[in-house]
GUKEKE-60691 format. One record per residue (C-alpha): residue number from 0; residue in three letters; x, y, z. Coordinates in steps of 0.001 Angstrom, whole numbers. Layout:
BEGIN
nr  rest  px  py  pz
NUM  ALA  X  Y  Z;
...
This chain:
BEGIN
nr  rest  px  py  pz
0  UNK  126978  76509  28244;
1  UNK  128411  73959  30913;
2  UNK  130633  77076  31877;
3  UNK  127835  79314  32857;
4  UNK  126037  76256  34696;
5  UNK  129159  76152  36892;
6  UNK  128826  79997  37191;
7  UNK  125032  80063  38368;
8  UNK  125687  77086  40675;
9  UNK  128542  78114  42728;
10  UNK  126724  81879  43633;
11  UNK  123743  80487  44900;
12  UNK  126527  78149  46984;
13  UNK  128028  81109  48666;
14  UNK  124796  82893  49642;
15  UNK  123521  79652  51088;
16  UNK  126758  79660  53070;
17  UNK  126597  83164  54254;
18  UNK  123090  83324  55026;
19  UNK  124344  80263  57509;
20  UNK  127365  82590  59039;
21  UNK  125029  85308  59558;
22  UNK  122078  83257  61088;
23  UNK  125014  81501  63492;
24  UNK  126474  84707  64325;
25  UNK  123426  86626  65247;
26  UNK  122367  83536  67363;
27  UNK  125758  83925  69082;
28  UNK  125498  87603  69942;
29  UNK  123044  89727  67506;
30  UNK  126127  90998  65381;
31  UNK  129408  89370  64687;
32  UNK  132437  90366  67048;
33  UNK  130066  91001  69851;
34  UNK  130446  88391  72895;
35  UNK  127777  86317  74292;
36  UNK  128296  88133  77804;
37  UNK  127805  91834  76428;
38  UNK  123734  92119  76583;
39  UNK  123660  90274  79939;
40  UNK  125853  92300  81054;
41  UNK  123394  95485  81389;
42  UNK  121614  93895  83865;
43  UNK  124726  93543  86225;
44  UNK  123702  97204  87865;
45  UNK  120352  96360  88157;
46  UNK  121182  93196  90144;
47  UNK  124240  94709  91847;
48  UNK  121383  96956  93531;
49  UNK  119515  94115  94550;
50  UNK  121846  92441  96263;
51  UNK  123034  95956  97683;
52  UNK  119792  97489  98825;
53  UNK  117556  94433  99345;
54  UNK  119061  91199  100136;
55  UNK  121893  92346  102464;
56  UNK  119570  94252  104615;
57  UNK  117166  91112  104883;
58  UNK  120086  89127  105943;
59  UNK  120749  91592  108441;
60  UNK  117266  91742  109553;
61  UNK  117737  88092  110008;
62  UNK  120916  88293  111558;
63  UNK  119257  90478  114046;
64  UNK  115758  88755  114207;
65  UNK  117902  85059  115322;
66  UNK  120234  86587  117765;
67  UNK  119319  86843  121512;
68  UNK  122358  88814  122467;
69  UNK  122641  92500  123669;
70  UNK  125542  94347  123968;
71  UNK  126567  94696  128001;
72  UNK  127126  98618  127729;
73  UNK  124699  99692  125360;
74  UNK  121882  97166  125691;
75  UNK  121151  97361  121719;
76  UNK  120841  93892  120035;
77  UNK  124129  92191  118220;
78  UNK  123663  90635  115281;
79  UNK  124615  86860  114787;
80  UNK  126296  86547  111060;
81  UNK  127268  83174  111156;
82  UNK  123858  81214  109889;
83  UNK  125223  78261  111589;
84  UNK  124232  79944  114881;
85  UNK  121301  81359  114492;
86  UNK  117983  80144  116625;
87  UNK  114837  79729  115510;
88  UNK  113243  79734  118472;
89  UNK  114086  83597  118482;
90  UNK  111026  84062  116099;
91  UNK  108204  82261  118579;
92  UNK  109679  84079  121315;
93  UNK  108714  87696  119782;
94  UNK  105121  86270  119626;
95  UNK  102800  86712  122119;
96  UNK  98672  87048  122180;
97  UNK  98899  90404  122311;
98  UNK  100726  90867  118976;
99  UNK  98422  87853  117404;
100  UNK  95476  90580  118466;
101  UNK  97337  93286  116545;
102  UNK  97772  91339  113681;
103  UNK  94392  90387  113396;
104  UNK  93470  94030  113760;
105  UNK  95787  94700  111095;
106  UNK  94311  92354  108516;
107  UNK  90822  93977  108956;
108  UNK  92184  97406  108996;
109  UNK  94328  96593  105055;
110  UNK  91103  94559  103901;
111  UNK  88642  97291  104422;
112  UNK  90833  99951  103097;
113  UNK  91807  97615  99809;
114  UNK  88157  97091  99981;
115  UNK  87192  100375  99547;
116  UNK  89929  101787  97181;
117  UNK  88661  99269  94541;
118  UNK  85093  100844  95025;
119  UNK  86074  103681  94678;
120  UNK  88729  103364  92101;
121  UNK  87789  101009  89963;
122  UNK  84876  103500  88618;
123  UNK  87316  106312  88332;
124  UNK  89659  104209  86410;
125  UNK  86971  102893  84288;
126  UNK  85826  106579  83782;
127  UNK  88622  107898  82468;
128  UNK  89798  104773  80231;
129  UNK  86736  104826  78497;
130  UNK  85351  107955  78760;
131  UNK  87872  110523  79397;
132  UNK  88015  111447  75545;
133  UNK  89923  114315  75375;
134  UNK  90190  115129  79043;
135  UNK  91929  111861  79832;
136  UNK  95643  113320  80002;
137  UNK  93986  116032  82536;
138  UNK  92312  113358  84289;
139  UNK  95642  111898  84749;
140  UNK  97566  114351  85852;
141  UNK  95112  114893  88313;
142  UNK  95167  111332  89557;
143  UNK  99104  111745  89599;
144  UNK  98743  115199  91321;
145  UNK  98994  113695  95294;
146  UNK  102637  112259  94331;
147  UNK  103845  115192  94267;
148  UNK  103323  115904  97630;
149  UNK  104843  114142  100380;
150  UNK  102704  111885  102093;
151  UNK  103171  112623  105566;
152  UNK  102326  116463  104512;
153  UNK  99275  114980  103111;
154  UNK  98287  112875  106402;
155  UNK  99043  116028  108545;
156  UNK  97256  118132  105868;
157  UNK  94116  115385  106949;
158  UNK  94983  116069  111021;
159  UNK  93917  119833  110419;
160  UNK  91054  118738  108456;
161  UNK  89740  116509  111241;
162  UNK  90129  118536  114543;
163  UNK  86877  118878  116254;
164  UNK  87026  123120  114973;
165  UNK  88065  121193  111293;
166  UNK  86403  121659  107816;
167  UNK  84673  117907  108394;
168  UNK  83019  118898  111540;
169  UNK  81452  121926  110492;
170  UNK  80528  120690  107231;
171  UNK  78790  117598  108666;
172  UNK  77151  119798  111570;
173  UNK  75958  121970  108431;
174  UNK  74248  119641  106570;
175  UNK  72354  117801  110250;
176  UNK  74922  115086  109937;
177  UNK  76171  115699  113367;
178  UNK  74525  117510  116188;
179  UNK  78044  118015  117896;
180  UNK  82381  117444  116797;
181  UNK  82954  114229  116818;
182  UNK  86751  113533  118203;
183  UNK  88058  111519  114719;
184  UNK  91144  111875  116134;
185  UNK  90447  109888  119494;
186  UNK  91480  106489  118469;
187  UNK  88816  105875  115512;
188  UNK  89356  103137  113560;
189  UNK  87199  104568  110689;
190  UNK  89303  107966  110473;
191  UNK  92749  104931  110417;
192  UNK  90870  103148  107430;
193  UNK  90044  106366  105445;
194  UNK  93768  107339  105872;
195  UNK  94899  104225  104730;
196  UNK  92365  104767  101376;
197  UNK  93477  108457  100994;
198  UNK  97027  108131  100939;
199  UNK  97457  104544  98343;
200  UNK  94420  104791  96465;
201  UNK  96330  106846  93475;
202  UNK  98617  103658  93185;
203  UNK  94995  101399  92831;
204  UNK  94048  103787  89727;
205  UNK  96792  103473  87579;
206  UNK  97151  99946  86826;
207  UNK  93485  99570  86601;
208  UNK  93497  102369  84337;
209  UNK  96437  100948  82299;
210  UNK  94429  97505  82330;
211  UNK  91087  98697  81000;
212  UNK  92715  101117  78637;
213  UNK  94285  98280  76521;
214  UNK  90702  95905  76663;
215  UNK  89951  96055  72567;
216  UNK  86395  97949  72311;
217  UNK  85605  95235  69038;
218  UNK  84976  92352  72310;
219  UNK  82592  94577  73806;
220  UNK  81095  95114  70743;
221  UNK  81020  91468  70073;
222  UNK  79291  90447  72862;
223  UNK  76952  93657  72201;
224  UNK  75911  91626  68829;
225  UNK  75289  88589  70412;
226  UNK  72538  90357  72630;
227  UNK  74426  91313  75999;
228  UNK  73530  94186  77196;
229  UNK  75682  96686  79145;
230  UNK  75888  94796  82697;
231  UNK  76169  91621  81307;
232  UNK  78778  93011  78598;
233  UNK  80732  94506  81790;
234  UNK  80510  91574  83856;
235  UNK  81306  88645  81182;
236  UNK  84040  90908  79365;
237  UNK  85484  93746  80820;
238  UNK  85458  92496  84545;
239  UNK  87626  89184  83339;
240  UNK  89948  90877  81288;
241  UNK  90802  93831  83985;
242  UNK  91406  90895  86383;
243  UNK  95178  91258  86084;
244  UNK  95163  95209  86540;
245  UNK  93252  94589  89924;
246  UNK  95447  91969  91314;
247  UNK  98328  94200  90020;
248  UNK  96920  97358  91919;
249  UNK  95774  95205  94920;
250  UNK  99246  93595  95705;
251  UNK  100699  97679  95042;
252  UNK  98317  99076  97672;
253  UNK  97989  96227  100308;
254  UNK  101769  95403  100439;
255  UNK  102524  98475  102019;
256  UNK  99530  99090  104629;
257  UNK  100831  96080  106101;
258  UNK  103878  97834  107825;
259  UNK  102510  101164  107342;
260  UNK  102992  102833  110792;
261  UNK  102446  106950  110163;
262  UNK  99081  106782  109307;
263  UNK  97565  105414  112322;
264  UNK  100064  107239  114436;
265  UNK  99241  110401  113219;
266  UNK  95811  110044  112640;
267  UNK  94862  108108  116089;
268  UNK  97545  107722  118431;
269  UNK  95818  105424  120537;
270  UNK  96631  102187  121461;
271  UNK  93061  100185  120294;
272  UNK  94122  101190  116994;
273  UNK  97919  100264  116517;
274  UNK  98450  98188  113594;
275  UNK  101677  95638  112953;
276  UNK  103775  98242  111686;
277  UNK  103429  100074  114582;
278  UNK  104795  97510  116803;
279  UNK  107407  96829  115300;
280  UNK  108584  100699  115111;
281  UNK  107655  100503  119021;
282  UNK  110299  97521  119298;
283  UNK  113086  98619  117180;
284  UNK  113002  102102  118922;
285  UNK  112816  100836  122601;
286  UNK  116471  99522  123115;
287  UNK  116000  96341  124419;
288  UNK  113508  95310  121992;
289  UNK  115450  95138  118539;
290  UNK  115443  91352  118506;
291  UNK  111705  91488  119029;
292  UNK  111315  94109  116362;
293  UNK  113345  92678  113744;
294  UNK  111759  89059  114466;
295  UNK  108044  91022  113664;
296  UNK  109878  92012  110523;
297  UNK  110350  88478  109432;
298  UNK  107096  87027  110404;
299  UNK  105013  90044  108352;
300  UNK  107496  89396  105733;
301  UNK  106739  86223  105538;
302  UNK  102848  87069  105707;
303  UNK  103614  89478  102334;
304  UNK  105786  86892  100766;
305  UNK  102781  84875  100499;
306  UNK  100238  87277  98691;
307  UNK  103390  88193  96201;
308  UNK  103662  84482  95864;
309  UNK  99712  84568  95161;
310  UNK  100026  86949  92540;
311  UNK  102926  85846  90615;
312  UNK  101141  82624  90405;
313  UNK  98343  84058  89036;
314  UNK  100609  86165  86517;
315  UNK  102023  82895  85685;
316  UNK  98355  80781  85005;
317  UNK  97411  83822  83161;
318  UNK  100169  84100  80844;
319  UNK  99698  80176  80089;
320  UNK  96419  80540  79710;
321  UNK  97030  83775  76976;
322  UNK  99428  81254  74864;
């Protein structure tokens, strides 16, 4: 009998032990033999590309943006490597009151337009999350349909469309709207705005779509029992927990108005409407000016850095908040 107490004792040992080995190992690497460097190790081409196609070109925007020298043949700016030597002073040099006007413009141009996408997207995105049924995957595609196309095709596709013998004119001289063309191509800012809300409000949908999609119908419910009724059910649940999809299709959309620079070219061309990104195109492509240019780079950089900041923080809060 003391025998087979030994036996059962000395089993139960051994698994004890192994369970160990296998709970150390899999701590160590996931399976045994595998190093500790293998899984971070697919994320070397992902940050290889970074470092590739992001932060080298920022340094050499800096490089650029702190140097004050021009070649003496060509007259095109020479970049200063060496940090050491790099002035500051290059950056409040390349502003002026002109460019603060510009800006300026440029913040009530990209707050209108972000503005009005959510007005008009967040209804289509709520639409189709909640009552697409089985029409949502056409919806979709249909949302996802202007990606296809390039966007300056689409923005010329809108110059056509807004010549004073265009399908706008004559529709809105149909209907009494207009007794005459208007010239929406003579430096409006309304036609720049409506550009700017044409060609990024698919990139407003999707998140907002992908936000509201994933709200669980049992809160709305919920707060259905406790005697809300639909606006208040909206506004107390719905609104809150989308807040993350419309920060997330916000930062998406407004990021890139900031430098965008085709739109307004192609659908003004006139100077009272030239937003920050068109300056800086002006600059980089006049010779001379590529220290200016590149030094407009780095101050709207800056300005973007600072609503990405904004939104990680909120990300952040959010995520503490969930936990």
């Amino acid at each position: 009998m003391g025998f087979n107490l030994v036996l059962t004792v000395i089993p139960a040992r051994s698994t004890k032990a192994a369970s160990t080995s296998e709970v150390s190992s899999s701590r160590s690497g996931g399976r045994v033999g595998l190093p500790r460097w293998l899984w971070p190790s697919f994320a070397a081409p992902g940050l290889g590309w970074l470092v590739l196609l992001f932060l080298v070109p920022i340094y050499a925007v800096l490089a650029v943006a702190m140097s004050s020298r021009l070649d003496p043949i060509f007259a095109t700016p020479v970049p200063e490597w060496n940090p050491v030597q790099w002035d500051p002073g290059a950056l409040a040099d390349a502003w002026s009151p002109q460019l603060g006007t510009v800006l300026v413009r440029t913040f009530i141009y990209v707050g209108l337009a972000g503005s009005l996408s959510l007005l008009i997207g967040y209804p289509v995105a709520y639409y189709v999350a909640r009552h697409g049924g089985k029409l949502k995957a056409l919806l979709l595609v249909l949302i996802i349909a202007p990606f296809w196309i390039s966007y300056l095709m689409r923005m010329l596709s809108w110059v056509n469309l807004l010549q004073p013998s265009g399908y706008v004119n004559r529709i809105l001289m149909a209907v009494g709207i207009l007794q005459e063309p208007r010239g929406w191509l003579d430096g409006e800012p309304l036609t720049v705005v409506l550009g700017l809300v044409y060609g990024y409000i698919p990139f407003l949908i999707l998140p907002l779509f992908a936000s509201l999609d994933r709200i669980d119908r049992s809160l709305l419910e919920a707060a259905r029992d406790l005697g809300a009724n639909p606006a208040r059910a909206f506004a107390h649940v719905t609104l809150p927990l989308s807040k993350q999809g419309i920060l997330a299709g916000s930062v998406i959309i407004l990021l890139p108005m900031f430098g965008d620079y085709y739109t307004p070219d192609l659908l003004s061309g006139a100077t009272r409407t030239t937003m920050f990104g068109n300056q800086i195109y002006f600059f980089l492509n006049s010779g001379t000016g590529g220290n200016k240019g590149a030094a407009m780079v780095v101050i709207l950089s800056a300005i973007v850095s600072l609503l990405m900041f904004y939104y990680l923080y909120t990300v952040a809060r959010a995520a503490k908040e969930a936990r």
